[in-house]
C-alpha positions as CSV (number, residue, x, y, z in Angstrom):
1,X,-27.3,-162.1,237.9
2,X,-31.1,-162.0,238.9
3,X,-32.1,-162.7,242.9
4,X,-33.6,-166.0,242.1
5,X,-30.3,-167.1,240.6
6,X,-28.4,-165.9,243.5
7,X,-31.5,-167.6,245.8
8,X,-31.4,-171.0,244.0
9,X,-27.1,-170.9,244.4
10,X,-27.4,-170.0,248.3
11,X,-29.5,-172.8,248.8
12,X,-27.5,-175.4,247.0
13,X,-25.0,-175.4,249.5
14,X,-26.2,-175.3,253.2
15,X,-24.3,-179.0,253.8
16,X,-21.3,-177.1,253.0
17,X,-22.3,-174.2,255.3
18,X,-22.7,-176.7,258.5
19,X,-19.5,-178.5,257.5
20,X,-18.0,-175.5,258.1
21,X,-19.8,-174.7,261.2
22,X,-18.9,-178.9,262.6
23,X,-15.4,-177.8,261.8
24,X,-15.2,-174.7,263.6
25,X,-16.7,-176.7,266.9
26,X,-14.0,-179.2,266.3
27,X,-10.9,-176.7,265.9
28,X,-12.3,-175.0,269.0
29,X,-12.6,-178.1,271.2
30,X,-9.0,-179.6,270.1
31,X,-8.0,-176.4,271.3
32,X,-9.5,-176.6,274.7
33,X,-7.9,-179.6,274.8
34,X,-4.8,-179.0,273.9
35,X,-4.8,-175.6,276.3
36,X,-5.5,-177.5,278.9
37,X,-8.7,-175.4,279.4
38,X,-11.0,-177.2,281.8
39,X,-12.8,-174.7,283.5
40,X,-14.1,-171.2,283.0
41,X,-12.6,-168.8,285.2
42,X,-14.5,-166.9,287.7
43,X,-14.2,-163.4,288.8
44,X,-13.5,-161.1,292.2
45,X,-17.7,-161.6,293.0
46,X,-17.6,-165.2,292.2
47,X,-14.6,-167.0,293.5
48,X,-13.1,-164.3,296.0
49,X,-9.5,-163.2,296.0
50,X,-7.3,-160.3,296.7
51,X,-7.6,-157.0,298.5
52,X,-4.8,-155.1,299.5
53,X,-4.7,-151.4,300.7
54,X,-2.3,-149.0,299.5
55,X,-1.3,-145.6,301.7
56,X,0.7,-143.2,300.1
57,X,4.1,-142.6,302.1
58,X,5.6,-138.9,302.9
59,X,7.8,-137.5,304.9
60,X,7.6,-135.0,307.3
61,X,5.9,-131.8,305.7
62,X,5.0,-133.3,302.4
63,X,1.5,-134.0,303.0
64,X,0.9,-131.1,299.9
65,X,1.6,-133.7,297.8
66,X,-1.0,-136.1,298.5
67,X,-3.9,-134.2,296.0
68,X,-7.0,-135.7,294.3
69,X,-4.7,-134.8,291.4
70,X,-1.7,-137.4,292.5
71,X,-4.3,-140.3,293.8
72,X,-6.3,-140.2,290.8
73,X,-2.8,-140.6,288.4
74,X,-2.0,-143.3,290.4
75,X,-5.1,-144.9,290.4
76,X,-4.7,-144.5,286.3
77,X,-1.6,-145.6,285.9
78,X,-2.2,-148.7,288.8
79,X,-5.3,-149.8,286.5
80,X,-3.5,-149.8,283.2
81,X,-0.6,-151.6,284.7
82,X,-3.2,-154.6,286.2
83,X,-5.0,-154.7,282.5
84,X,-1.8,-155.4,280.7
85,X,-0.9,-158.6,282.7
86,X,-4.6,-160.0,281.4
87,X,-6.0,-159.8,284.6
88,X,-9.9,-159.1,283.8
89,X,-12.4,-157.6,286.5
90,X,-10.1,-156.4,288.8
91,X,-11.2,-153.3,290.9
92,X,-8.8,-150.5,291.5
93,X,-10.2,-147.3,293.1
94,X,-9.6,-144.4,295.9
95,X,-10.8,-143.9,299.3
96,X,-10.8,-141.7,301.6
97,X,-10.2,-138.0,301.3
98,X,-7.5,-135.3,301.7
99,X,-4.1,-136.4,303.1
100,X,-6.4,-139.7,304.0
101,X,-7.1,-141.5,300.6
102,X,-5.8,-144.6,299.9
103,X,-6.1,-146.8,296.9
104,X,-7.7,-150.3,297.4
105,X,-6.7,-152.6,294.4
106,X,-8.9,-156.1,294.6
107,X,-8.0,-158.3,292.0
108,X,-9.6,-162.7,291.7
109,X,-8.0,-165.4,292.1
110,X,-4.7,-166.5,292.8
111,X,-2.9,-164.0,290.6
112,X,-3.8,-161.5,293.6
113,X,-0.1,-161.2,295.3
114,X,2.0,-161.1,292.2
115,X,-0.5,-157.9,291.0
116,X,-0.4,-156.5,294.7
117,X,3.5,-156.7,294.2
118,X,3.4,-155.0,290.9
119,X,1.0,-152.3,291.0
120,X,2.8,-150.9,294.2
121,X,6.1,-150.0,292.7
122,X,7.0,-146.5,292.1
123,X,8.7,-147.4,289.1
124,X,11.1,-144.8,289.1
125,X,13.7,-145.4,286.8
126,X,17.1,-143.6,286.7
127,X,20.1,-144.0,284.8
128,X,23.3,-142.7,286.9
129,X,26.9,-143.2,287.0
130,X,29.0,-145.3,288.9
131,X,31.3,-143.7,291.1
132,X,32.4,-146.4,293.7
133,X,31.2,-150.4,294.2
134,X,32.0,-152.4,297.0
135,X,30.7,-155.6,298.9
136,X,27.9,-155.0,300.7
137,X,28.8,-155.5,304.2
138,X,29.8,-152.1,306.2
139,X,33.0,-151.4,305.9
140,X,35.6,-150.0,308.5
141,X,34.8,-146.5,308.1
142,X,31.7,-146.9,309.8
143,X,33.5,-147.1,313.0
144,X,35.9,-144.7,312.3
145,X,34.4,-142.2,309.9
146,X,37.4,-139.8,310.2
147,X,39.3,-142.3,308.6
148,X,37.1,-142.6,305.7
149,X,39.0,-140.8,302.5
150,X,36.0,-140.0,300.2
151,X,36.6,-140.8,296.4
152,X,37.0,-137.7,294.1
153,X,33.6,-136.7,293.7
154,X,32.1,-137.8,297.0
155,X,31.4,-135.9,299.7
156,X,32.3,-137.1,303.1
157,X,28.8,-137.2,304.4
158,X,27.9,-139.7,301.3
159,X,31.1,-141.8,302.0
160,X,29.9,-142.2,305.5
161,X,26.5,-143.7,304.5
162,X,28.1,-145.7,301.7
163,X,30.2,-147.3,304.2
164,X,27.4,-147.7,307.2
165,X,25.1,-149.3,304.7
166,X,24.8,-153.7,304.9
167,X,23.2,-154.8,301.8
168,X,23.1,-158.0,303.2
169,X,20.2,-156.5,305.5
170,X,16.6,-157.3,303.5
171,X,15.2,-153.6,305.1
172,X,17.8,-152.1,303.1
173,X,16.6,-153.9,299.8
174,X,13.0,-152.7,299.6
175,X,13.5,-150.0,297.6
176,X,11.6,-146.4,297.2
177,X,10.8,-143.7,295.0
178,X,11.8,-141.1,297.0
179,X,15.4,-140.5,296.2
180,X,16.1,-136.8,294.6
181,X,17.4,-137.0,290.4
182,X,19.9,-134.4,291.2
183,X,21.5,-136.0,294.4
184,X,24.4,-139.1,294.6
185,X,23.2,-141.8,296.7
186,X,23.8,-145.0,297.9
187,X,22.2,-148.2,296.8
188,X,22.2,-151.7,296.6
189,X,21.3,-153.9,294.1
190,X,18.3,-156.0,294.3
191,X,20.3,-159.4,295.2
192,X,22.1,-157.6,297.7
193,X,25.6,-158.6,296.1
194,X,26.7,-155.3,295.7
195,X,26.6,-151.7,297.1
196,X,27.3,-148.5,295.0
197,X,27.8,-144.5,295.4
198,X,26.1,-143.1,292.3
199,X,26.0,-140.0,290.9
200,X,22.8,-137.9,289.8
201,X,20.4,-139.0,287.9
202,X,21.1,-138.1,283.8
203,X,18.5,-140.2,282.2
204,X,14.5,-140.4,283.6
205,X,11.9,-143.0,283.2
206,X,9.6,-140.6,281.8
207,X,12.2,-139.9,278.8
208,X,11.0,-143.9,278.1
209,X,8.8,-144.0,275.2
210,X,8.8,-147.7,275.2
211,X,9.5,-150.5,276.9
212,X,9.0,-154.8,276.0
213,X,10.2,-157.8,277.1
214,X,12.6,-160.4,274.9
215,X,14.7,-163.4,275.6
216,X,18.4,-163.4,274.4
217,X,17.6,-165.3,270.8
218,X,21.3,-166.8,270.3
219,X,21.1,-168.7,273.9
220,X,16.5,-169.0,274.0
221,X,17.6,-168.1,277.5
222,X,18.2,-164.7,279.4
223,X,15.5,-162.5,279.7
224,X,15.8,-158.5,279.7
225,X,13.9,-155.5,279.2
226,X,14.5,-153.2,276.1
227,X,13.7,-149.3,276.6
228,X,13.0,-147.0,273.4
229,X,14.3,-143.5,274.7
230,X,12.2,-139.9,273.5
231,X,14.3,-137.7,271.9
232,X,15.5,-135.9,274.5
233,X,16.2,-139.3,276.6
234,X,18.3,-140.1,273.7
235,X,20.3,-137.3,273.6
236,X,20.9,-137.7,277.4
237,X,21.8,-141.4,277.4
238,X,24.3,-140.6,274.6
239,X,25.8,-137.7,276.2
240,X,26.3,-139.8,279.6
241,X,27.7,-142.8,277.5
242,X,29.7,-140.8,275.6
243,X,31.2,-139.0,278.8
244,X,32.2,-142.5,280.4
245,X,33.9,-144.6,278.2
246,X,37.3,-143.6,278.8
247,X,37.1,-143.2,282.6
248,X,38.2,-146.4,284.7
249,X,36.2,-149.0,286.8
250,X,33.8,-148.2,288.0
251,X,33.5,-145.5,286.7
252,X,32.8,-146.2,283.2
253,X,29.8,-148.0,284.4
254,X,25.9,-146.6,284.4
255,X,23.7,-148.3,286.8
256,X,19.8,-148.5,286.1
257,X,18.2,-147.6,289.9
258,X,14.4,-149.0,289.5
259,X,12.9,-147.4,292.6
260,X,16.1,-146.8,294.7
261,X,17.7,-150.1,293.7
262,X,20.6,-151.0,291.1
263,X,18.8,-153.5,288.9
264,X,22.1,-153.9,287.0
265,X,25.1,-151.7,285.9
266,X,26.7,-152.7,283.1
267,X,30.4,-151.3,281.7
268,X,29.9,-149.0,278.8
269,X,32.8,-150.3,276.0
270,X,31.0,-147.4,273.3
271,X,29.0,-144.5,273.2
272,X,25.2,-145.0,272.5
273,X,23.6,-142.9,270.2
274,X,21.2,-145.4,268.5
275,X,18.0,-144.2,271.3
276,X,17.7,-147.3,273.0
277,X,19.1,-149.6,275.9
278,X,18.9,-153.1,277.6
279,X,18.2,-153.5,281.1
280,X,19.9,-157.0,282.0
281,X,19.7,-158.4,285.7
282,X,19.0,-162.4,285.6
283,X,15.8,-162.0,284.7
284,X,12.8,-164.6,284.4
285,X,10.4,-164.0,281.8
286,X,7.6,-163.1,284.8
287,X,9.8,-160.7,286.0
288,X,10.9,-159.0,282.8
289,X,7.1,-158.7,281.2
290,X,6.3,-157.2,285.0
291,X,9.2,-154.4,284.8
292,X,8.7,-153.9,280.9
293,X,4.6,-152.9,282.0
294,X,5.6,-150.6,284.9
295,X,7.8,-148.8,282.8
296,X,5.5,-148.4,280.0
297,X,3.0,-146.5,281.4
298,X,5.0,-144.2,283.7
299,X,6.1,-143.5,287.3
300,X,3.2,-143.5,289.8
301,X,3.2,-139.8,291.1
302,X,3.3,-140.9,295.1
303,X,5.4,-143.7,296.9
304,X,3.0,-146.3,298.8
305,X,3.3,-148.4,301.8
306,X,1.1,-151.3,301.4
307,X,-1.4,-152.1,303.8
308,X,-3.0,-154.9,305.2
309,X,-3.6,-157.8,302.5
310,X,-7.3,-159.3,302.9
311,X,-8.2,-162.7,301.1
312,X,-11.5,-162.2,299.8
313,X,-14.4,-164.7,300.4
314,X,-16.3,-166.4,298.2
315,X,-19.1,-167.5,300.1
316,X,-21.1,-164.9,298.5
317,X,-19.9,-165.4,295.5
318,X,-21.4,-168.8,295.0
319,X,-25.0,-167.9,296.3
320,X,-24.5,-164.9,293.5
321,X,-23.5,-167.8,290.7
322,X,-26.0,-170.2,291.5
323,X,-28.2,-167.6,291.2
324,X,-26.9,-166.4,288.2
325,X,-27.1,-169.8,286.2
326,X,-30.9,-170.5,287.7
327,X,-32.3,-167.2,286.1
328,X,-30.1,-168.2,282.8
329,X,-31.4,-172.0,282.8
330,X,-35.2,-170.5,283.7
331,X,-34.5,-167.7,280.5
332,X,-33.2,-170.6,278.7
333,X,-35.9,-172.7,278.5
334,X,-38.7,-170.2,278.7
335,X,-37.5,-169.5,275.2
336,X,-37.2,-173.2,274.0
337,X,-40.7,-173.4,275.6
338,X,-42.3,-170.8,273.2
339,X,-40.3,-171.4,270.5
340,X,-41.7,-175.3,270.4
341,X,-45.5,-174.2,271.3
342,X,-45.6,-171.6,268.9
343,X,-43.9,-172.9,265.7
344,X,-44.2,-176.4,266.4
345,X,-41.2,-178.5,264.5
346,X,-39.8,-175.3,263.5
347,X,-39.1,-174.5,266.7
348,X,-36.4,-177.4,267.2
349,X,-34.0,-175.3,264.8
350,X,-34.1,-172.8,267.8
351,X,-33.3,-175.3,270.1
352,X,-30.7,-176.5,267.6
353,X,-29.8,-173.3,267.1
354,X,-29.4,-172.1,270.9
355,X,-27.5,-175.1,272.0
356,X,-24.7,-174.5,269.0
357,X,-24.3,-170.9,270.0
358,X,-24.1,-171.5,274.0
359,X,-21.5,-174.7,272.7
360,X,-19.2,-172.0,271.3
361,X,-19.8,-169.3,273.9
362,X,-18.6,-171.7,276.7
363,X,-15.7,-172.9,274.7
364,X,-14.4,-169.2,273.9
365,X,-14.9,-168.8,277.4
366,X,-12.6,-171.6,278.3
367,X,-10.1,-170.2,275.7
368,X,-10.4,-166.5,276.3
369,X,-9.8,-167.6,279.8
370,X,-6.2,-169.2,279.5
371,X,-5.2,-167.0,276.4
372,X,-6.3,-163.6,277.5
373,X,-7.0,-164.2,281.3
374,X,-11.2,-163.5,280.6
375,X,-12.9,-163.8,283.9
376,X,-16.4,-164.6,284.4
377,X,-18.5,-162.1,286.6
378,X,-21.8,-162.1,287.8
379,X,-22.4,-158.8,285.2
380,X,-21.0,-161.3,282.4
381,X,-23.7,-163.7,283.4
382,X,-26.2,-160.8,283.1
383,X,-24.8,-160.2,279.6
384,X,-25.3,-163.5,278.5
385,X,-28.8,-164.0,280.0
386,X,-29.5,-160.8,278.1
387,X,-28.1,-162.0,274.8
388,X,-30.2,-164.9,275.0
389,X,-33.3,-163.1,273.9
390,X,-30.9,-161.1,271.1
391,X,-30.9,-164.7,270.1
392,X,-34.3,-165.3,270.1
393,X,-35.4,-162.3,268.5
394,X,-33.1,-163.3,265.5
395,X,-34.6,-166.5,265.2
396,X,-38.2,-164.9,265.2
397,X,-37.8,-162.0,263.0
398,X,-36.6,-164.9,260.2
399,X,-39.5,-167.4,261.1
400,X,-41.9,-164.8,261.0
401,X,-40.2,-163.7,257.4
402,X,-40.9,-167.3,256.0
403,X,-44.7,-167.3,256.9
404,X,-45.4,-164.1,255.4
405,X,-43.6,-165.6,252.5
406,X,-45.9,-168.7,252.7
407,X,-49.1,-166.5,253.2
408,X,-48.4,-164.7,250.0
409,X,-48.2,-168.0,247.9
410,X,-45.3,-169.1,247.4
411,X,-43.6,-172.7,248.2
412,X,-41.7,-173.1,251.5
413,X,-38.5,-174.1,249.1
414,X,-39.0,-170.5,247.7
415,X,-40.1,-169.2,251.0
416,X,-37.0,-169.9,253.0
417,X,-34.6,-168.3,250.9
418,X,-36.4,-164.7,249.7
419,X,-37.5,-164.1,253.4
420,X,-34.5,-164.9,254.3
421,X,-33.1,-162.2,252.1
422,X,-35.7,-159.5,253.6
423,X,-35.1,-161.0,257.1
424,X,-30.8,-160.4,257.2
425,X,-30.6,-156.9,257.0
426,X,-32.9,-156.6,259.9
427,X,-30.8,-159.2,261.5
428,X,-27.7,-157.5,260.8
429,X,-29.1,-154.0,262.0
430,X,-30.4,-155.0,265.4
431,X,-27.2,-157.0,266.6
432,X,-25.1,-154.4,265.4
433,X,-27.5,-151.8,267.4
434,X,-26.3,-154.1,270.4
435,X,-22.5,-154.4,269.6
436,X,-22.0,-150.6,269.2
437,X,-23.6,-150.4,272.4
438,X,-21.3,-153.3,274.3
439,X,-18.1,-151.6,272.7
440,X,-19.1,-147.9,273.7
441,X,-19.9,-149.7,277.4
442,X,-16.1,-151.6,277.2
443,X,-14.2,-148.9,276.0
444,X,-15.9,-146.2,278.6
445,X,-16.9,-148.2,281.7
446,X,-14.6,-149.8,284.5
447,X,-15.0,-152.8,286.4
448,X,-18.2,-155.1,286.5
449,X,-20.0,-153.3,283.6
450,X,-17.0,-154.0,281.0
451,X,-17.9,-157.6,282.1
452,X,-20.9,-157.5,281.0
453,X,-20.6,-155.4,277.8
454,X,-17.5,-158.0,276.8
455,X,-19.9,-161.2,277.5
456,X,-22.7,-158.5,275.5
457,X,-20.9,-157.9,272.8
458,X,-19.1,-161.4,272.4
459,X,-22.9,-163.7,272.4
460,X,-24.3,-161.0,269.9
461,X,-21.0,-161.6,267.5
462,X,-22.1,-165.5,267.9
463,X,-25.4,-165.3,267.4
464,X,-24.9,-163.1,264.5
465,X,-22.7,-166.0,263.2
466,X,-25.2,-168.9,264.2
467,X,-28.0,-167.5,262.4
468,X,-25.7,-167.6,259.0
469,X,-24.1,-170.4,259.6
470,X,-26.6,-172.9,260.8
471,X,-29.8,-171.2,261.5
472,X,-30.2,-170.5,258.1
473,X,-28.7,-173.7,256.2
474,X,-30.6,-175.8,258.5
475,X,-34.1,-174.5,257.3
476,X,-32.9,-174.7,253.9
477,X,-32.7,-178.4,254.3
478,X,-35.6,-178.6,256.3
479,X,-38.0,-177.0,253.3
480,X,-36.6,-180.0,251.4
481,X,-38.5,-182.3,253.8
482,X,-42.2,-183.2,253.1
483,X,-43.3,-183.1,257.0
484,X,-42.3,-179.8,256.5
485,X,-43.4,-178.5,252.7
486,X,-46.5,-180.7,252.8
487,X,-47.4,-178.0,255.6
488,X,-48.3,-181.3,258.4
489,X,-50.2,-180.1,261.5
490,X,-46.7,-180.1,263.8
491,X,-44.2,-178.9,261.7
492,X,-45.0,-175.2,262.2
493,X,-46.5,-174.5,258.6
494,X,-49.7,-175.9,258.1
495,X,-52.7,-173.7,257.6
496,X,-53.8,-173.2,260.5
497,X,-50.6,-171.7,261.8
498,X,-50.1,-169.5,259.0
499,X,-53.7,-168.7,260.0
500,X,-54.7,-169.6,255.9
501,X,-58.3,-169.6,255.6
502,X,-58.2,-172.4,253.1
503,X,-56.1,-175.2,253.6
504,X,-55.5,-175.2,250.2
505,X,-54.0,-171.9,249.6
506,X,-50.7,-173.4,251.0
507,X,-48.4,-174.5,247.7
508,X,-47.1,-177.9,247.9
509,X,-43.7,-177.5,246.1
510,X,-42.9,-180.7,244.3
511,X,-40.0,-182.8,244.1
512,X,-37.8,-182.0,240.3
């Protein structure tokens, strides 16, 4: 097939094209709608939020342990964990030096205390066995400890603190990550229902090679966790579950300690071989999405105290925004400005063209915002502003294509559609040039500047879109009109803009 048949095809169809692009703006504002989408989030620097301090907590002579090494771990593993709950633009970094540093996590919105009580777990997940349960109140071999008979097992020095311990007491719920794998200890469970004696610890969290949240399908009710074990944490679990089955209650039960604390202990009925296991405790879907993510990317290397939480102000914030959208709005129409002095009526299709793409940009916004958690930061602003000449520079490359075309004799009809073919792959190329650039800035940058390489790289992919969707199809139709193939004074084409020496030089394509 020759190019002019492949022209004359392209151009037959451009209603089609916009039908497509009206229905896309539809689909996305039904969506908005039915999200529930009504405002764009803002970021940390534009609505304030959360800042909370974390110190790491040692015992006496362990201050060894605090190293650049250990801080920066944590601050890994504290970041990952505060990306997989969709929470965009939050800062987590070290302070501080030597036995000094602390981690500062600072995180917008109101979603800042449920992250602050994430990121600070230890997540140190053991699998031991049962030896004794009890209530949780203290028992009367606190007061007389040389009455206490410790269980087979159990040394009397264990027995004492199983017995001294009130689970009932909130102090003794909180949990740490600094009991030792091959000790017993004494624990409660998280409620505070229960107290237990448990042996060492025969199955790690870091022999978890995967961890996800599901609901109980037969009952749509009954959230849990379900851990994928390594090889050698499936040899372990089966060995342990093997080893228990035939002993007697409690005994034949393995409690999973998150942190110091039973989350549950179920009774093992069969040996598990198969690599995996269920963590069950009453869980609501919040809960069991927050333990699955701990899990999954490993134990932080140091236990934390958490410091002082700070509400971040926004005062700032808004000056920044306001700020922001002026230099946008001023950007804006500088570009609508030249684009109707200098090609006259063909400069509405940029206009046109500009509003459609900032219509969808602020409508993914909206829906990246309540599907992904997408917040909007001052350095996304930036991004957009910048994209806004991206835009532009589309629309002028394929203008500019057109004239030449006209210069060189041929109808506006036949104008639009082989400059259009010359103009695209130097479309293509330069917003690619700039997506490659906003992806290699996301994937390789933290905080604000993966803002504004997401916002970047997101207005290129719509403009790149605009320009083939309606940019083009819309000066297709336009050729068709005489104010504009007749080459009149304001539609951008007559001789004198082309800068034709004789008026006459410009074709006049005729009606079929």
């Amino acid at each position: 097939m020759s190019s002019s048949s492949r022209t004359s095809k392209a151009a037959a169809r451009p209603g089609r094209t916009l039908a497509i692009m009206a229905l896309l703006l539809i689909g996305l504002l039904a969506a908005v709608f039915i999200q529930g989408a009504t405002a764009v989030k803002l970021g940390l620097d534009l609505r304030g939020g959360t800042s909370v301090t974390l110190q790491p907590r040692l015992a006496a002579g362990e201050s060894g342990k605090v190293t650049n090494e250990a801080i920066d771990q944590a601050v890994s593993i504290i970041r990952q964990r505060v990306n997989s709950l969709g929470v965009a633009e939050s800062e987590v970094t070290a302070q501080g030096s030597g036995v000094n540093r602390q981690i500062v996590i600072s995180v917008p919105g109101d979603t800042g205390r449920r992250v602050v009580d994430l990121v600070g777990q230890t997540a140190e997940l053991r699998f031991r066995q049962v030896l004794v349960s009890g209530a949780p109140t203290p028992t009367v071999a606190a007061k007389d400890k040389a009455a206490a008979t410790p269980p087979a097992g159990v040394s009397a020095e264990t027995n004492a603190k199983y017995a001294a311990l009130d689970c009932t007491k909130a102090v003794n719920r909180q949990g740490s990550g600094s009991d030792s794998p091959s000790d017993p200890i004494v624990a409660c469970d998280r409620q505070g229902g229960n107290k237990f004696i448990l042996g060492p610890a025969e199955v790690l969290g870091r022999q978890v090679s995967k961890a996800s949240a599901a609901i109980n399908q037969s009952t749509g009710s009954g959230w849990y966790v379900l851990l994928t074990f390594d090889n050698e944490g499936t040899k372990a679990f089966g060995n342990i579950t093997t080893r228990v089955t035939s002993l007697a209650s409690p005994q034949n039960e393995v409690a999973i300690v998150l942190d110091g604390l039973v989350v549950s202990a179920p009774r093992i009925n069969e040996a598990i071989i198969s690599g995996s296991a269920q963590i069950t405790g009453s869980f609501s879907q919040v809960e069991a999405e927050d333990l699955a993510n701990v899990l999954k990317y490993g134990a932080l290397p140091l236990a934390f105290d958490r410091g002082e939480i700070q509400q971040i102000s926004p005062t700032l914030g808004a000056d920044q925004l306001r700020a922001g959208l002026l230099a946008g709005f001023l950007g804006l129409g500088l570009v609508v400005l030249y684009s109707v002095l200098y090609y006259r009526g063909l400069g509405l299709v940029s206009v046109g063209s500009l509003l459609v793409a900032g219509s969808i940009t602020y409508l993914l916004f909206l829906l990246f915002g309540k599907w992904l958690g997408f917040t909007l930061t001052l350095a996304g602003i930036a991004g957009a502003i910048v994209a806004i000449g991206i835009t532009a520079d589309s629309f002028i490359v394929y203008f500019e294509r057109i004239r030449d075309e006209v210069r060189e004799g041929r109808s506006l009809r036949s104008a639009v559609e082989t400059g259009w073919l010359r103009a695209r792959r130097t479309i293509i190329v330069a917003d690619f040039v700039s997506i490659i650039a906003a992806a290699l800035l996301y994937l390789f940058a933290v905080g604000g500047v993966r803002g504004f390489a997401f916002t970047l790289g997101l207005t290129t992919l719509i403009d790149l879109f605009v320009v083939f969707v309606f940019t083009k199809p819309i000066v297709t139709i336009l050729a068709r009109v005489n104010f504009y193939s007749s080459g009149h004074t304001l539609s951008g084409f007559s001789a004198k803009s082309l800068g034709v020496v004789a008026p006459g030089a410009l074709l006049i394509e005729k009606e079929a």
